[in-house]
Backbone as CSV, one residue per row, in Angstrom:
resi,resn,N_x,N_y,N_z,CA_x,CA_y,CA_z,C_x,C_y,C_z
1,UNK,0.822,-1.194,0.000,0.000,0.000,0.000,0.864,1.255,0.000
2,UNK,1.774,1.364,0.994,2.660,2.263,0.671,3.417,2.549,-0.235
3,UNK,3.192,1.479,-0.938,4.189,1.485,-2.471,3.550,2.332,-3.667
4,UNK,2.514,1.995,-3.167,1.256,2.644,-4.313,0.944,3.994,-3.809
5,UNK,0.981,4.512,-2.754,0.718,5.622,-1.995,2.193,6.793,-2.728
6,UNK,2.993,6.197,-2.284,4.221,6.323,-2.672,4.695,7.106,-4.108
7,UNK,4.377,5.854,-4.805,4.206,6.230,-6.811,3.440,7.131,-7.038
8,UNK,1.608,7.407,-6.519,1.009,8.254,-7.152,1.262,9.659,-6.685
9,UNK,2.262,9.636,-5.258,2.606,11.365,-4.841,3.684,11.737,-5.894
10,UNK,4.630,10.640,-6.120,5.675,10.844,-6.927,4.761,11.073,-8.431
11,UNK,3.895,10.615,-9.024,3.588,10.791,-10.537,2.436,12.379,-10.111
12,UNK,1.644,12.653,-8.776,1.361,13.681,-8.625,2.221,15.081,-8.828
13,UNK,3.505,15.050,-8.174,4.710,15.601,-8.066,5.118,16.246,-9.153
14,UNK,5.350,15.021,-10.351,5.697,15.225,-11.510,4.318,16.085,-12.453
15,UNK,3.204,15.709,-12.325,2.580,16.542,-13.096,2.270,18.030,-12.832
16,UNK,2.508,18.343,-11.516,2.124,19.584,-10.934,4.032,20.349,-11.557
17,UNK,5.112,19.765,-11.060,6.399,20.298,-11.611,6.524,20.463,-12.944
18,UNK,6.341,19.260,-13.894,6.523,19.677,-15.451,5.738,20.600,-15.872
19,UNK,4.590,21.488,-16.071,4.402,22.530,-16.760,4.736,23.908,-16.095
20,UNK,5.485,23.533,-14.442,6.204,25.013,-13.854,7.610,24.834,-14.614
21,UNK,8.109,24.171,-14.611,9.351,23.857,-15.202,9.327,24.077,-16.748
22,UNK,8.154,23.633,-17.122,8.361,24.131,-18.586,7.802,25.558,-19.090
23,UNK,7.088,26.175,-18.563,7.329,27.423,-19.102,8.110,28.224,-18.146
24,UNK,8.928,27.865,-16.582,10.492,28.193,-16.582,11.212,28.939,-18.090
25,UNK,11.445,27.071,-18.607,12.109,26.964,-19.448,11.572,27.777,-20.780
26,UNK,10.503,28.196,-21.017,10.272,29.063,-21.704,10.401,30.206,-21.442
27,UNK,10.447,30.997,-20.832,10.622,32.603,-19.830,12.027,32.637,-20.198
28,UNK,12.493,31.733,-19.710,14.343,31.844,-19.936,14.489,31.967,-20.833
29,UNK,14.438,30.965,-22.162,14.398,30.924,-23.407,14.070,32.162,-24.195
30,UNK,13.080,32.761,-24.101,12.446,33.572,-24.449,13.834,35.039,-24.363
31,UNK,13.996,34.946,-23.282,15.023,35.970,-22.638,16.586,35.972,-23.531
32,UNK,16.525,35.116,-24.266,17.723,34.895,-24.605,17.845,35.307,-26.238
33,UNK,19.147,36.085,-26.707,18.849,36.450,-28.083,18.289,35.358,-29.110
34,UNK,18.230,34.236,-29.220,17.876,33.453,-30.068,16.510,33.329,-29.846
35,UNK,16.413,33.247,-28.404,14.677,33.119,-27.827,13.993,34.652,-28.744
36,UNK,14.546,35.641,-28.250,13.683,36.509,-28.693,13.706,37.164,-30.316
37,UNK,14.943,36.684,-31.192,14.875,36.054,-32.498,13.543,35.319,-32.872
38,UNK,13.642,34.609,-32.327,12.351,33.127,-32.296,10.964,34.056,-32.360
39,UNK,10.851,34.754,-31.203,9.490,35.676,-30.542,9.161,36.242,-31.790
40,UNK,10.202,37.250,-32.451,10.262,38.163,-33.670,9.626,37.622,-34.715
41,UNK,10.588,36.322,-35.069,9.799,35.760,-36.036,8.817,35.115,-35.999
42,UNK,7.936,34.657,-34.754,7.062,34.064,-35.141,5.579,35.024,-35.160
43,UNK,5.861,36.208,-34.523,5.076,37.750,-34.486,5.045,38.043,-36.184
44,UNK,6.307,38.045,-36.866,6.034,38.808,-37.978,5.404,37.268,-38.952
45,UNK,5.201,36.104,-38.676,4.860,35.313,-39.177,3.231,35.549,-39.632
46,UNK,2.822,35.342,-38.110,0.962,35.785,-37.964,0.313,36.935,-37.998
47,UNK,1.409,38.096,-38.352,0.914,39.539,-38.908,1.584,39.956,-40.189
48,UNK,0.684,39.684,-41.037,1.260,40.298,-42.483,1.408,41.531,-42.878
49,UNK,3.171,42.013,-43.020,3.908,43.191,-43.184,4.336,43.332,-42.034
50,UNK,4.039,42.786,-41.102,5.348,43.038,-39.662,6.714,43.188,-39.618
51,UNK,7.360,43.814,-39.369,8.782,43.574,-39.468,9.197,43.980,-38.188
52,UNK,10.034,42.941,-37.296,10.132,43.904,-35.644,12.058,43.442,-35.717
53,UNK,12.423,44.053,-35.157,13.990,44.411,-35.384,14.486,44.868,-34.150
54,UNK,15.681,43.843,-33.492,15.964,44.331,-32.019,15.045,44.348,-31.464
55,UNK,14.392,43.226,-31.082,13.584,42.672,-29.445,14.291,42.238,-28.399
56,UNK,13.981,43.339,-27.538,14.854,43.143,-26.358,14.297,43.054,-25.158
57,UNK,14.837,42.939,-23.648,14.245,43.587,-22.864,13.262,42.350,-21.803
58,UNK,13.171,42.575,-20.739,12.780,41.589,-19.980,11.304,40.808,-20.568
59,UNK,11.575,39.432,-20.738,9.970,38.856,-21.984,9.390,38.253,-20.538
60,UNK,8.243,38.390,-19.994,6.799,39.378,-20.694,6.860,40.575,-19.743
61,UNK,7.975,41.286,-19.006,7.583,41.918,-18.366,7.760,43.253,-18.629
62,UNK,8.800,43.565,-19.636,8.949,45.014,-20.111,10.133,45.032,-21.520
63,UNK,9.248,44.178,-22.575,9.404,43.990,-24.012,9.387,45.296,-24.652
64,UNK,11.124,45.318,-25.466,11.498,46.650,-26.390,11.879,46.249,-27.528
65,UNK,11.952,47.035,-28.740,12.565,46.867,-30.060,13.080,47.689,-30.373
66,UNK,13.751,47.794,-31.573,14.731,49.011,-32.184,13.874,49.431,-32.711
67,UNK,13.582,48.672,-33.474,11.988,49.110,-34.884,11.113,48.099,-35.264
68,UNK,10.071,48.863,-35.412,8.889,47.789,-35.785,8.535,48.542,-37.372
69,UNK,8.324,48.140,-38.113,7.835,48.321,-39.736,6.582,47.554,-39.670
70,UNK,5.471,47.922,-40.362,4.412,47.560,-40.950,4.052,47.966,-42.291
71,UNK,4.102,46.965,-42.984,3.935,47.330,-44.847,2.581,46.738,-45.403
72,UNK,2.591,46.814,-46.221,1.436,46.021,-47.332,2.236,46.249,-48.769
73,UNK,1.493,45.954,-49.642,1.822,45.674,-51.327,2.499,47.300,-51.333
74,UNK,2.424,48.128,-51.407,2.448,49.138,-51.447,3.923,50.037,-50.833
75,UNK,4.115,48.952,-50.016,5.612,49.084,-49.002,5.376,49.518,-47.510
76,UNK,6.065,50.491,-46.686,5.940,49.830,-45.501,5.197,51.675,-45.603
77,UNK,4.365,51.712,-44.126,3.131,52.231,-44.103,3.421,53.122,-42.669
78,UNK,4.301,52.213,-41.878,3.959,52.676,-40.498,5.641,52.550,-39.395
79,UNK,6.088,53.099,-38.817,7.521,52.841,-38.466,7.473,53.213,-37.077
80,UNK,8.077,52.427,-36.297,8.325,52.751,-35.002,9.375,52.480,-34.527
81,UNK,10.412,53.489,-33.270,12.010,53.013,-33.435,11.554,53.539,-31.811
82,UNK,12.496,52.662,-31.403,12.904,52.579,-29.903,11.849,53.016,-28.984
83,UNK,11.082,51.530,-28.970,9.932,51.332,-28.056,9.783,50.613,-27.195
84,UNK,9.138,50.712,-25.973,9.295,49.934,-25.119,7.738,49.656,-24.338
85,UNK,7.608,48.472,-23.557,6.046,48.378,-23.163,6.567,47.722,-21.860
86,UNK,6.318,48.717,-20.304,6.529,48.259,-19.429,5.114,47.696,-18.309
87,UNK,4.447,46.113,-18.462,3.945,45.921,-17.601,3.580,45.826,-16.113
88,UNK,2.834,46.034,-15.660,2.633,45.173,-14.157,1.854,44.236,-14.549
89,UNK,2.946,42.872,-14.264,2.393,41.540,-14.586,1.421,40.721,-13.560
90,UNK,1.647,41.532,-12.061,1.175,41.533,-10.993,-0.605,41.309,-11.054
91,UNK,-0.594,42.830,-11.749,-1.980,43.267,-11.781,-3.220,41.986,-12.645
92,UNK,-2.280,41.333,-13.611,-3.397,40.385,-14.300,-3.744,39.206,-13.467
93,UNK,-3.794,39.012,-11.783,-3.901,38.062,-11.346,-5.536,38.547,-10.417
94,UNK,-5.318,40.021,-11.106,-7.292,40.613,-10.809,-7.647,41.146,-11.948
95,UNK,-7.118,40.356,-12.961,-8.112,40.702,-14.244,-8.264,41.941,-14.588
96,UNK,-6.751,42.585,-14.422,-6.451,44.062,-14.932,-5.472,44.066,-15.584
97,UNK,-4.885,44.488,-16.994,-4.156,44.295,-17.659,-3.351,46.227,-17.544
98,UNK,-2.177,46.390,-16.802,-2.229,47.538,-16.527,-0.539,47.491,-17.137
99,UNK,-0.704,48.806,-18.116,0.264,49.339,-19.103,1.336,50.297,-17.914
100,UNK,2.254,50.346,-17.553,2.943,51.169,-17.047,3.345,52.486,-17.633
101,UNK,3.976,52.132,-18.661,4.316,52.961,-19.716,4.461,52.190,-21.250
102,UNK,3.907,53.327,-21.813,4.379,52.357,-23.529,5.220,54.008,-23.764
103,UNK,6.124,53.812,-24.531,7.181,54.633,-24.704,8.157,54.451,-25.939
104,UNK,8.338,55.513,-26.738,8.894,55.047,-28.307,9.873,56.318,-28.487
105,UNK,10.323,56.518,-29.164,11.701,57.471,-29.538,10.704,58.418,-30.999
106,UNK,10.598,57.371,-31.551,9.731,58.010,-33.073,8.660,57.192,-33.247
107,UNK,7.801,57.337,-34.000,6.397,56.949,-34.306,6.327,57.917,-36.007
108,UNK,6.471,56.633,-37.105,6.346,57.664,-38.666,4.965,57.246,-38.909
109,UNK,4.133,57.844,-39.328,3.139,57.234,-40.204,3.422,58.189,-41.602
110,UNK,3.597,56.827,-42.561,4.432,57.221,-43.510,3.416,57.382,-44.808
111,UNK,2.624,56.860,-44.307,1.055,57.217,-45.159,-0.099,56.130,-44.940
112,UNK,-1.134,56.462,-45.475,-2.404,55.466,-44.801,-2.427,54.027,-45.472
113,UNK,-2.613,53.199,-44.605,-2.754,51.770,-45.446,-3.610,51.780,-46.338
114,UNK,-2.830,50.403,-47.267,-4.061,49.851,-48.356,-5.381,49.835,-47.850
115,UNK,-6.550,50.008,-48.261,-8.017,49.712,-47.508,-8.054,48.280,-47.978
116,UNK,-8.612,47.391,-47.122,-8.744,46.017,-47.753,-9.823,45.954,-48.101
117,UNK,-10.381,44.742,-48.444,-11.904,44.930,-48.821,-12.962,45.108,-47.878
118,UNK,-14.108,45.677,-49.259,-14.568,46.223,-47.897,-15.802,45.110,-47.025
119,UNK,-15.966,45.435,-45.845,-16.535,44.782,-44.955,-17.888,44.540,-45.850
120,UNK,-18.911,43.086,-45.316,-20.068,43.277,-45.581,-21.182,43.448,-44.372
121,UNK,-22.548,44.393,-45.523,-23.090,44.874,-44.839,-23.944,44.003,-43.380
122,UNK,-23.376,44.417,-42.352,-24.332,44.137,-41.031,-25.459,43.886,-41.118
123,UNK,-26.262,42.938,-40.652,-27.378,42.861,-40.941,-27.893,43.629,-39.659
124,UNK,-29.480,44.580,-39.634,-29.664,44.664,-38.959,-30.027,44.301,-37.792
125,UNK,-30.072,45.352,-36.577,-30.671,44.155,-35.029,-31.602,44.528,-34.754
126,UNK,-32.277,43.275,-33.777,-33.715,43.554,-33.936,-33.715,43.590,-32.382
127,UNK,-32.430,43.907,-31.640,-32.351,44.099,-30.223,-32.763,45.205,-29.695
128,UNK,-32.910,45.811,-28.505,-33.236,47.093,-28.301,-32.029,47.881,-27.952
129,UNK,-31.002,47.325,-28.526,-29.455,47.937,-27.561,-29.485,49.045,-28.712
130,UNK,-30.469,49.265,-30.065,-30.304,50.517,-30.931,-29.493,50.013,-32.340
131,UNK,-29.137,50.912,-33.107,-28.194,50.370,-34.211,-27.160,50.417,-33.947
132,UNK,-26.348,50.953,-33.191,-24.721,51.321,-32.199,-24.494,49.640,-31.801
133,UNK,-23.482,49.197,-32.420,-23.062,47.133,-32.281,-22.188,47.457,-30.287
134,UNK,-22.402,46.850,-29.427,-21.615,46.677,-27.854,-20.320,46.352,-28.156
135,UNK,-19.412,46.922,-27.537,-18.432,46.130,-27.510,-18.234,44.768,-27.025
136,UNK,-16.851,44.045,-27.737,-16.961,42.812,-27.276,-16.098,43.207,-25.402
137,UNK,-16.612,42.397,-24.365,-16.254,42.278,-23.153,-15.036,41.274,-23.145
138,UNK,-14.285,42.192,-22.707,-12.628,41.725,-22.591,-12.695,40.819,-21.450
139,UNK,-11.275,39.886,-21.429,-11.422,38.849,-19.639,-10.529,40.084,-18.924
140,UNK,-9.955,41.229,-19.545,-9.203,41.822,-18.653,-9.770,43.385,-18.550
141,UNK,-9.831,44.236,-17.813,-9.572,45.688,-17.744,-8.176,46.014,-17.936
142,UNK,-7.953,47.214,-19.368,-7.333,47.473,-20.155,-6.604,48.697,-19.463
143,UNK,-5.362,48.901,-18.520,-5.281,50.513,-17.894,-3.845,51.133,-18.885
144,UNK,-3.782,52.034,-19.364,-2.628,52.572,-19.832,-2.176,54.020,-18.838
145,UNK,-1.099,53.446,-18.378,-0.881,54.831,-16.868,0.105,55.960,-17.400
146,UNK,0.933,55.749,-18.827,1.954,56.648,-18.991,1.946,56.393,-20.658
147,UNK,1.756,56.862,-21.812,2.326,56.995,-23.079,3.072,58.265,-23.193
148,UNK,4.454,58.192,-23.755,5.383,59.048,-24.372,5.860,58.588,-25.466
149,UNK,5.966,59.820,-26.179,6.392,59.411,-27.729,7.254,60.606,-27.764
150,UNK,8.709,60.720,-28.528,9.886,62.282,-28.600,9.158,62.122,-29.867
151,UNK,9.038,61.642,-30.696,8.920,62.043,-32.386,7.664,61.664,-33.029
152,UNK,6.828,62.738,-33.018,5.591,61.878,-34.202,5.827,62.554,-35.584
153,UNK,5.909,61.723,-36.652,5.483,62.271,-37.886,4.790,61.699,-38.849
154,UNK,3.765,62.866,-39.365,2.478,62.666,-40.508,2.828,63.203,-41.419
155,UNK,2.851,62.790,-42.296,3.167,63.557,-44.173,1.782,65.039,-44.380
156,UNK,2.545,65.392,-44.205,1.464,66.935,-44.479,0.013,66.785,-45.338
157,UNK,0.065,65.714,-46.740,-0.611,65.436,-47.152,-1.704,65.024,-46.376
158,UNK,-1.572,64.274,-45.438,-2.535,63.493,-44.592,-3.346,64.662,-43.198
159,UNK,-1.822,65.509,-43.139,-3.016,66.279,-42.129,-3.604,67.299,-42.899
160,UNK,-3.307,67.683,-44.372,-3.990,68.520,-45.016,-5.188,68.357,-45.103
161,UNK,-5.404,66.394,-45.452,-6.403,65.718,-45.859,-7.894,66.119,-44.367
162,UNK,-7.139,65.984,-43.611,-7.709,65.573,-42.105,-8.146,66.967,-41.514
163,UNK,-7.594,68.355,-42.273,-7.847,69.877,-41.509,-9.190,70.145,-42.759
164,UNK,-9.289,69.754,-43.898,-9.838,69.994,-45.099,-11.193,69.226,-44.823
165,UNK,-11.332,67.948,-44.053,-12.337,67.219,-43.369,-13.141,67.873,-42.205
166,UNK,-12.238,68.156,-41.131,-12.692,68.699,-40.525,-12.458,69.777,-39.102
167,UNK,-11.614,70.736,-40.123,-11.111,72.050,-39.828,-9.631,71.688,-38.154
168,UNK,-9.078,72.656,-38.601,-7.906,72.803,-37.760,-8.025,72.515,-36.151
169,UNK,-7.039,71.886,-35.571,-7.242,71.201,-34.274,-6.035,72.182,-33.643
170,UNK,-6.556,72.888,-32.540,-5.559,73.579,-31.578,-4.123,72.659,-31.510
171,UNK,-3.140,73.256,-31.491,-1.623,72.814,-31.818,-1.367,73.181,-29.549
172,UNK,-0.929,71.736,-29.992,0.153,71.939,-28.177,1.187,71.394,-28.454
173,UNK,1.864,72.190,-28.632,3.698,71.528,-28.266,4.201,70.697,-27.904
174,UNK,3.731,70.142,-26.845,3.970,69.353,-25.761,2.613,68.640,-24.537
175,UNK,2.163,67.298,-25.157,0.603,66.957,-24.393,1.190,65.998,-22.918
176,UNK,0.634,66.357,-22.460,0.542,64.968,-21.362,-0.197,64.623,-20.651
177,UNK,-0.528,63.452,-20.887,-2.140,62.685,-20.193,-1.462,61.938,-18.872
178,UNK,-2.736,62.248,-18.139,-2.211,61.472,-16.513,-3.946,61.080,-16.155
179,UNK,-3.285,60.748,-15.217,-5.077,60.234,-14.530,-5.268,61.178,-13.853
């Protein structure tokens, strides 16, 4: 009896240790230039026109790059250089997903993406929530506590496009959002 008592704490043991141990071994991995090589490519794999360059930086707790590129047929669309996203990993254990800082050096938008096709039409609802669709309900609350950006740039064309739509937006030098 004790033998059997014995084996199933030991095969208990083992199933509760191998998946702490293995994503251990992933965290580490991850951390390591080849690991986060790996991360890069398998990001720009499942987003078409991704390009992320120099991923660095503690994985998952405060993930940076040199540059991120986003293209389509057309070439690349969107550029971001020396960014960083610092979590509290803490906070998602109450179902709050809380941004510390997201923080970038430059931010180009180098012109507007391809439009893809276009969506089809919604059918209407016959709910009383109105014609306005709910958002979908996240498992987390979404907090962003700090964005900084040193460099934004828009091709004049685009804010010409955007003042010609719908007239000139007070100019601040310098914004900063807090709670």
């Amino acid at each position: 009896m004790r033998r059997v008592l014995r084996w199933a704490l030991g095969l208990l043991a083992i199933l509760i240790l191998l998946p702490v141990l293995l994503l251990g071994g992933v965290l580490v991995g991850a951390n390591t230039a080849p690991g986060q090589r790996l991360l890069a490519d398998l990001a720009q794999r499942f987003v078409p026109g991704l390009t992320i360059e120099g991923l660095h930086g503690p994985i998952p707790g405060a993930p940076g790059f040199a540059r991120l590129t986003m293209a389509d047929s057309q070439g690349p669309w969107l550029e971001v250089e020396d960014a960083r996203l610092d979590l509290d990993l803490r906070a998602l254990l109450s179902r709050d997903l809380r941004i510390e800082a997201l923080t970038a050096r430059r931010v180009a938008l180098l012109r507007l993406p391809e439009a893809g096709e276009p969506a089809p039409e919604p059918e209407p609802q016959t709910t009383e929530g109105g014609p306005i669709p709910t958002l979908p309900n996240l498992p987390v609350a979404v907090h962003l506590e700090r964005l900084a950006v040193e460099r934004i740039e828009i091709p004049r064309e685009l804010v010409a496009a955007t003042v010609e739509e719908h007239g000139p937006a007070p100019m601040v030098p310098r914004a900063s959002l807090s709670r």
